[in-house]
PADO-549855 format. One record per residue (C-alpha): residue in one letter; z, y, x; chain; residue number from 1. Coordinates in steps of 0.5 Angstrom, whole numbers, plus 500, padded with zeros to 3 digits. Each point is the difference from the previous one (the first is absolute). Layout:
! PADO-549855
<rec r="A" pz="Z" py="Y" px="X" c="A" k="NUM"/>
...
This chain:
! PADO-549855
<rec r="X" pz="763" py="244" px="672" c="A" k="1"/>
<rec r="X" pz="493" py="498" px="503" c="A" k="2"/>
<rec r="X" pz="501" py="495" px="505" c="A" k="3"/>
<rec r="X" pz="494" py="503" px="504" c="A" k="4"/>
<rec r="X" pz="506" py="504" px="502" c="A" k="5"/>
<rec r="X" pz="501" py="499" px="509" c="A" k="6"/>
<rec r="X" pz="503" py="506" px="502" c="A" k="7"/>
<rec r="X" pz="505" py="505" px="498" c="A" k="8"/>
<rec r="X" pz="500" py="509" px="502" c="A" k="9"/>
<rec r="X" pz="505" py="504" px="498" c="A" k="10"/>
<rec r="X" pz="501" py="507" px="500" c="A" k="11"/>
<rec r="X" pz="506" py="502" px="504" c="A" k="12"/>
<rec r="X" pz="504" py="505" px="498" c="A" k="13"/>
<rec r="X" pz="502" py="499" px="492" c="A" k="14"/>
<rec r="X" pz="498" py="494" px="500" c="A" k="15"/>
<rec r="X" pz="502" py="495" px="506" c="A" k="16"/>
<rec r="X" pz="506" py="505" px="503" c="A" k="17"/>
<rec r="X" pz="504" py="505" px="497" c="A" k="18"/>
<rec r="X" pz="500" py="505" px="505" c="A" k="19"/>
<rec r="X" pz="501" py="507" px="495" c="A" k="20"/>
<rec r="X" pz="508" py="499" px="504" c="A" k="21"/>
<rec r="X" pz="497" py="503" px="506" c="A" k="22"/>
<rec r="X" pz="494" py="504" px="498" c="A" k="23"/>
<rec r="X" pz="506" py="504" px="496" c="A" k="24"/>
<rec r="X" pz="504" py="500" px="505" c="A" k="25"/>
<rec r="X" pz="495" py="503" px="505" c="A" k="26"/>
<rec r="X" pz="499" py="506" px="495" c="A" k="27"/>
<rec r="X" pz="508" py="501" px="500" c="A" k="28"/>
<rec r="X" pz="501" py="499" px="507" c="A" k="29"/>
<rec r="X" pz="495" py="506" px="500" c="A" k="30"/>
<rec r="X" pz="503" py="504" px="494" c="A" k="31"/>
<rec r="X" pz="507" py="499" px="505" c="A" k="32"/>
<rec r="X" pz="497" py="504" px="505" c="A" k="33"/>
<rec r="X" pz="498" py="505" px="497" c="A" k="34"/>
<rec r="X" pz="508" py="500" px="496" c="A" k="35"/>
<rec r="X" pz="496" py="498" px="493" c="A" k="36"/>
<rec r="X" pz="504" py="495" px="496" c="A" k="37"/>
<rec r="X" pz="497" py="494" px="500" c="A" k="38"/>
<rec r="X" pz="496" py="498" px="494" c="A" k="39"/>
<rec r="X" pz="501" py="493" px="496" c="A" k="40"/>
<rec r="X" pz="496" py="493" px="502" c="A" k="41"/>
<rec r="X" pz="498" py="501" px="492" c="A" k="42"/>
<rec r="X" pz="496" py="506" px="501" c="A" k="43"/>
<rec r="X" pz="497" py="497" px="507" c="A" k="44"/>
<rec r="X" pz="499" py="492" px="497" c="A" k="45"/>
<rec r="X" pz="494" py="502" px="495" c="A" k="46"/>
<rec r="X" pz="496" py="503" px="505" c="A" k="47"/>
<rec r="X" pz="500" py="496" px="506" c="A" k="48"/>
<rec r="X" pz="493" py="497" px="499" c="A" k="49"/>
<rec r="X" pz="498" py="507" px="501" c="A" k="50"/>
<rec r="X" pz="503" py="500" px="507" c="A" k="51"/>
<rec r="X" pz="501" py="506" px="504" c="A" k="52"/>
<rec r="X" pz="495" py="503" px="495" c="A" k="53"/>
<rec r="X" pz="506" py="499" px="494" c="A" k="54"/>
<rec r="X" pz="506" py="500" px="504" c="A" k="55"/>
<rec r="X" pz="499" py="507" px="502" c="A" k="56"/>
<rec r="X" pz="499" py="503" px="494" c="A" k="57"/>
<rec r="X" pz="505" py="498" px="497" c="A" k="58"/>
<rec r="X" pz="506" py="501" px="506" c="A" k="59"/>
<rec r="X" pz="497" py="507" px="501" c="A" k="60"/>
<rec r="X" pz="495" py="501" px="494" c="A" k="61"/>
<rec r="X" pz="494" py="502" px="505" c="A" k="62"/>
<rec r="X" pz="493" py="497" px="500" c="A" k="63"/>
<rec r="X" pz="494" py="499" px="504" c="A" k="64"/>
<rec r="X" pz="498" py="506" px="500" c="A" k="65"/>
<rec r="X" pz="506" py="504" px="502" c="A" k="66"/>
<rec r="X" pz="499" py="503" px="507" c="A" k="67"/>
<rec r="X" pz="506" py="497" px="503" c="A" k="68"/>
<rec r="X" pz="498" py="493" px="496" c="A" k="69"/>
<rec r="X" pz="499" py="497" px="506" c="A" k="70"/>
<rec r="X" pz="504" py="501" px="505" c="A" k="71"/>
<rec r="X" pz="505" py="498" px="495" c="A" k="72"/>
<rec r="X" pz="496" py="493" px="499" c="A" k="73"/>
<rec r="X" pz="500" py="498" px="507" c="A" k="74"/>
<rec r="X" pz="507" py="502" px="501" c="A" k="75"/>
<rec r="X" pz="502" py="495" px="494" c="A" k="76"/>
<rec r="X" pz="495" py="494" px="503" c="A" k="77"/>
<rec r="X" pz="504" py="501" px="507" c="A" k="78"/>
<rec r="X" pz="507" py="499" px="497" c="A" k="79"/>
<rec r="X" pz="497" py="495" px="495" c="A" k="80"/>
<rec r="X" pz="497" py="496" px="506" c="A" k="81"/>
<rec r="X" pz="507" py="500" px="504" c="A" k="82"/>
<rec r="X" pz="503" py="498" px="493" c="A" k="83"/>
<rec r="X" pz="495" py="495" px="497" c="A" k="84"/>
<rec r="X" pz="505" py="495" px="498" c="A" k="85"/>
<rec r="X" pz="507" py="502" px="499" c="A" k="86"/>
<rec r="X" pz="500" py="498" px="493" c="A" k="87"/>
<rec r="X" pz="494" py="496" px="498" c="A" k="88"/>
<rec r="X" pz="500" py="494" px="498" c="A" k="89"/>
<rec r="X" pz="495" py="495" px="496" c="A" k="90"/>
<rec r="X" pz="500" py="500" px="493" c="A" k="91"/>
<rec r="X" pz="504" py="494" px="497" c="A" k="92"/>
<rec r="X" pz="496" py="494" px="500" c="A" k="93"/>
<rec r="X" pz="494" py="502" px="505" c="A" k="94"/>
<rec r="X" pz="505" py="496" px="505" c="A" k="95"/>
<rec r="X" pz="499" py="493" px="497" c="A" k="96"/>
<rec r="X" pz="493" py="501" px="497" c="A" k="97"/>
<rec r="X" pz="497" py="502" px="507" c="A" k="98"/>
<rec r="X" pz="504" py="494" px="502" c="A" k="99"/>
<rec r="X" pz="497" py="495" px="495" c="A" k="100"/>
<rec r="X" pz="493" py="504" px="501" c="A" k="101"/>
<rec r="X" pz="500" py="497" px="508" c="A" k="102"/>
<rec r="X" pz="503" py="493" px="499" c="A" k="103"/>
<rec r="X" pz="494" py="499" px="495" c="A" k="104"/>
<rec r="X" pz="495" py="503" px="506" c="A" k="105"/>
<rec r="X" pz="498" py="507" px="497" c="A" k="106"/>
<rec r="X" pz="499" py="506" px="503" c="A" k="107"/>
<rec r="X" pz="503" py="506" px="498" c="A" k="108"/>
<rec r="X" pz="500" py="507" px="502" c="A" k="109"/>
<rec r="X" pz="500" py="507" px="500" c="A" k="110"/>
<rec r="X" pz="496" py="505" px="498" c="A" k="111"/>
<rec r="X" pz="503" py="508" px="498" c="A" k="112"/>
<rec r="X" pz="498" py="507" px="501" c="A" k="113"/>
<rec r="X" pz="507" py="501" px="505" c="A" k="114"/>
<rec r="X" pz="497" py="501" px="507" c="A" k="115"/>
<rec r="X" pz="500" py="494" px="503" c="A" k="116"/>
<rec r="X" pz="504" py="503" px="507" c="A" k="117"/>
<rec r="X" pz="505" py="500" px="494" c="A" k="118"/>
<rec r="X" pz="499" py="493" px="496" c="A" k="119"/>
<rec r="X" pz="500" py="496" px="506" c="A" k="120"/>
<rec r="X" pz="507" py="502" px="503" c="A" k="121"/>
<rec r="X" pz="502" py="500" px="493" c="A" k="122"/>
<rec r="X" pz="498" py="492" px="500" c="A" k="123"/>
<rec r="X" pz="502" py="499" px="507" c="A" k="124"/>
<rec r="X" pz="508" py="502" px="497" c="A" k="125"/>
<rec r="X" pz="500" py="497" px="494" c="A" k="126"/>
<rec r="X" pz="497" py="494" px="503" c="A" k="127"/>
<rec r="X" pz="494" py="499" px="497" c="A" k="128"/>
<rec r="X" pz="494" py="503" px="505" c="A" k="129"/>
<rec r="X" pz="500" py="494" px="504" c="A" k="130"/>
<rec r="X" pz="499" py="495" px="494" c="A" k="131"/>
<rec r="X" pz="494" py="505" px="496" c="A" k="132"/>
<rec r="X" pz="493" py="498" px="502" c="A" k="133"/>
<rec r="X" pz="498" py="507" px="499" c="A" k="134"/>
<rec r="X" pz="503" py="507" px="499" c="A" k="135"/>
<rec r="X" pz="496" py="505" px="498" c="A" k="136"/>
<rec r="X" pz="502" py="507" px="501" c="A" k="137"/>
<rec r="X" pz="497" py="507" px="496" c="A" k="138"/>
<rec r="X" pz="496" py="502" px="507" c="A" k="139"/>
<rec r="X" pz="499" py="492" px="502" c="A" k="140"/>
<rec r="X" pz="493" py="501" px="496" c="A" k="141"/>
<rec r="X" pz="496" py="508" px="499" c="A" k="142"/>
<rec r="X" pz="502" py="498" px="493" c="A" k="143"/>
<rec r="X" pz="507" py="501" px="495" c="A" k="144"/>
<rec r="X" pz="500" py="496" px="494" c="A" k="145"/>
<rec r="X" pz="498" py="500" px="495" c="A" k="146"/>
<rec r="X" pz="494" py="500" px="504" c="A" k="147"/>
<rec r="X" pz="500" py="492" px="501" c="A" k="148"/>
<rec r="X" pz="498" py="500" px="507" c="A" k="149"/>
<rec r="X" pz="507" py="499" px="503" c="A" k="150"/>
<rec r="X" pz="500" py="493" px="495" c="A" k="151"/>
<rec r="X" pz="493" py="498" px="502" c="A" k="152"/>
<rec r="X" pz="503" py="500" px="508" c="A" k="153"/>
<rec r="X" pz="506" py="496" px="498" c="A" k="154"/>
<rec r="X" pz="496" py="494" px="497" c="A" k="155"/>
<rec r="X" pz="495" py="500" px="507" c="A" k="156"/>
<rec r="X" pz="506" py="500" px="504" c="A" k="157"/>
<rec r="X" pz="503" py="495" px="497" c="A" k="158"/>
<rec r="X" pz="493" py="497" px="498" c="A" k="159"/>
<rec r="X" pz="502" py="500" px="494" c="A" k="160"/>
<rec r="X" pz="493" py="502" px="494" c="A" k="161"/>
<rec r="X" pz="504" py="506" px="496" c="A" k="162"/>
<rec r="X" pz="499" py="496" px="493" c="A" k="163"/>
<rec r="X" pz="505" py="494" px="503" c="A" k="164"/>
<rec r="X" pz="506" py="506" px="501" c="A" k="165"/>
<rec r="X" pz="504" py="502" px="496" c="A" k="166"/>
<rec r="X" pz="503" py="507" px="501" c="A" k="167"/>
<rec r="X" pz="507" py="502" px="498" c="A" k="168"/>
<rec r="X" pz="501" py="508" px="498" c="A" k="169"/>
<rec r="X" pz="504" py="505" px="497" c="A" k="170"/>
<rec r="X" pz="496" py="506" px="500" c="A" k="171"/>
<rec r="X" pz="493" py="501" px="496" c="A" k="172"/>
<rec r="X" pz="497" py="500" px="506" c="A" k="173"/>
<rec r="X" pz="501" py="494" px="503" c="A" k="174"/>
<rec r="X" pz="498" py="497" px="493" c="A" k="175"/>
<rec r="X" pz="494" py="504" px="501" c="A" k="176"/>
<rec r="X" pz="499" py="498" px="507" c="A" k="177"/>
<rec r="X" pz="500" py="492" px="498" c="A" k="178"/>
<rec r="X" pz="496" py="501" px="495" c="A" k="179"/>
<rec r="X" pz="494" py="503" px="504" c="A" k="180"/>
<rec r="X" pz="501" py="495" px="505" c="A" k="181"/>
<rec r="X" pz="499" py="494" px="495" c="A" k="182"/>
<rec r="X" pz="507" py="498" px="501" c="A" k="183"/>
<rec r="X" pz="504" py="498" px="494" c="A" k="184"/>
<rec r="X" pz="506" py="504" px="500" c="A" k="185"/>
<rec r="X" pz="508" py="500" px="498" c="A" k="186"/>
<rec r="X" pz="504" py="507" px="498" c="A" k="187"/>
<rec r="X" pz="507" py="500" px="502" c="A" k="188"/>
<rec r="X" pz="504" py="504" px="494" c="A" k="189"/>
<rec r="X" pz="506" py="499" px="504" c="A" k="190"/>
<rec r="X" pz="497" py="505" px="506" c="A" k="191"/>
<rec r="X" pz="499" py="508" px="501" c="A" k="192"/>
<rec r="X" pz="494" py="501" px="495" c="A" k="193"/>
<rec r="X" pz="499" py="507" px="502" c="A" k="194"/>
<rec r="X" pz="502" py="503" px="492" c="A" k="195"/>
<rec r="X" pz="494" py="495" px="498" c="A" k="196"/>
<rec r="X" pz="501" py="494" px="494" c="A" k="197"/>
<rec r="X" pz="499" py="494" px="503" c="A" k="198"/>
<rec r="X" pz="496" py="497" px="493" c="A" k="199"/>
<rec r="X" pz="495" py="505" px="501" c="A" k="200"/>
<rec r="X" pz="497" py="498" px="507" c="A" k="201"/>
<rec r="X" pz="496" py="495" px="498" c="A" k="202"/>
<rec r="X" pz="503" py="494" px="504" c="A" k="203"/>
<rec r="X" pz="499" py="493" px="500" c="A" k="204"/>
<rec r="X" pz="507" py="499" px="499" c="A" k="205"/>
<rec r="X" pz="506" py="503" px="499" c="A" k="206"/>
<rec r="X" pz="507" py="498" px="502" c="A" k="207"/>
<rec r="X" pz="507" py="502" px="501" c="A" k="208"/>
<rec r="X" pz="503" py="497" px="505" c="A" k="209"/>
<rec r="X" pz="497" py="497" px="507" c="A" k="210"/>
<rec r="X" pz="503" py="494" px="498" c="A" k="211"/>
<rec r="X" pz="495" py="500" px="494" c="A" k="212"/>
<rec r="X" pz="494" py="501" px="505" c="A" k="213"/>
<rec r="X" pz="503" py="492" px="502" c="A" k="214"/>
<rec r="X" pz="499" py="498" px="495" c="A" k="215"/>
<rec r="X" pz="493" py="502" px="498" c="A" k="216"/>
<rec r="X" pz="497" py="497" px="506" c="A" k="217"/>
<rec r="X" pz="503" py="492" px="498" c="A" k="218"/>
C-alpha cells in the first residue's frame, strides 16, 4: 500500500455496517400491515445499496414512476427512521481496524448515498458517530456518488487532499466516486455489491474481509 495514505472514508451500508436486517425488516413491517407475507432478507440484502429505490421493488414490485410510489416511499423512511438499528451490526473486523486506525492517528469517515439524517443516528447507535471525522450523507452535498463531490468535502473537512485517502466500497459507484476524486480505492467483495462483480469496478484493491483492509495499510 502507498504509505502517502493519512485517512480512511468508508461507504456505510455494505461496507462498514450490515444494515440489509432492518432495511428488509422495515419492508416487512409494512407488508404486515398490509396482511402480506413477509419476504426473505435474501430477496432484500442484494438490493440494500439501491435504498428505498431497491427495497420497494422488491417488497412490492413497484417503481418510481407509479403514481402511489411516493407515498409508499416516505412511509418506508418514517418507519425505517423509527427502526434504524434493531438489527445492524458492523461487519466482522471494522471494530478492530477503526481501533487500530485511531491509535496510529488516522482519521477515518463516512461517505454514503443514505440521507445523513439517517446515517448519523445510525453512527451514534452503533457507537461510531462520535469517533468519525466526517459523515457524509447522499443530501450532505448537491451530488450522489458517483459524483466525486461528497469525497472531495470529506477531504476538506478532515483537511485531508484526496489523494492521501483511501476510500472503501462495495458498490461500482463508490469505486467511480473515489476514482474521480483521485483517491485510491478498496472494493469490498464481502458487501451488498448491487448484482455487480467486484472485478469489474476498476478498484486499486480488492479484498474479502475488513480485516484484509488492515492488513493492507501496514
Amino acid at each position: 500500500m502507498n504509505q502517502g495514505i493519512q485517512a480512511v472514508l468508508f461507504d456505510l451500508d455494505g461496507t462498514f455496517a450490515d444494515t440489509a436486517p432492518d432495511l428488509g425488516r422495515t419492508i416487512n413491517i409494512m407488508r404486515e400491515a398490509r396482511g402480506l407475507t413477509p419476504v426473505p432478507l435474501s430477496d432484500t440484502r442484494s438490493v440494500t445499496s439501491l435504498g428505498a429505490r431497491g427495497l420497494l421493488r422488491v417488497g412490492f414490485n413497484i417503481t418510481p414512476e407509479a403514481a402511489d410510489y411516493e407515498a409508499l416511499r416516505q412511509e418506508f423512511l418514517a418507519l425505517y427512521a423509527a427502526n434504524l438499528c434493531h438489527l445492524s451490526t458492523l461487519f466482522p473486523g471494522i471494530a478492530p481496524l477503526v481501533d487500530t486506525l485511531e491509535m496510529q492517528g488516522q482519521p477515518w469517515g463516512i461517505v454514503t448515498n443514505k440521507a445523513e439524517e439517517l446515517a448519523r443516528p445510525l453512527l451514534t447507535q452503533l457507537g461510531y458517530a462520535q469517533r468519525a471525522a466526517c459523515i457524509i450523507g447522499g443530501n450532505t452535498t448537491p451530488h450522489l456518488k458517483p459524483h466525486p463531490e461528497p469525497l472531495l468535502t470529506a477531504a476538506r473537512q478532515i483537511n485531508i487532499a484526496p489523494q492521501h485517502c483511501l476510500y472503501v466500497g462495495d458498490d461500482l459507484r463508490d469505486i467511480q466516486a473515489g476514482r474521480a476524486a483521485g483517491m485510491r480505492t478498496v472494493g469490498v467483495r464481502y458487501g451488498y455489491l448491487n448484482g455487480s462483480d467486484p472485478d469489474s469496478w476498476g478498484a486499486d484493491f480488492l479484498v474479502n474481509t475488513a480485516d484484509e483492509i488492515s492488513a493492507l495499510l501496514q
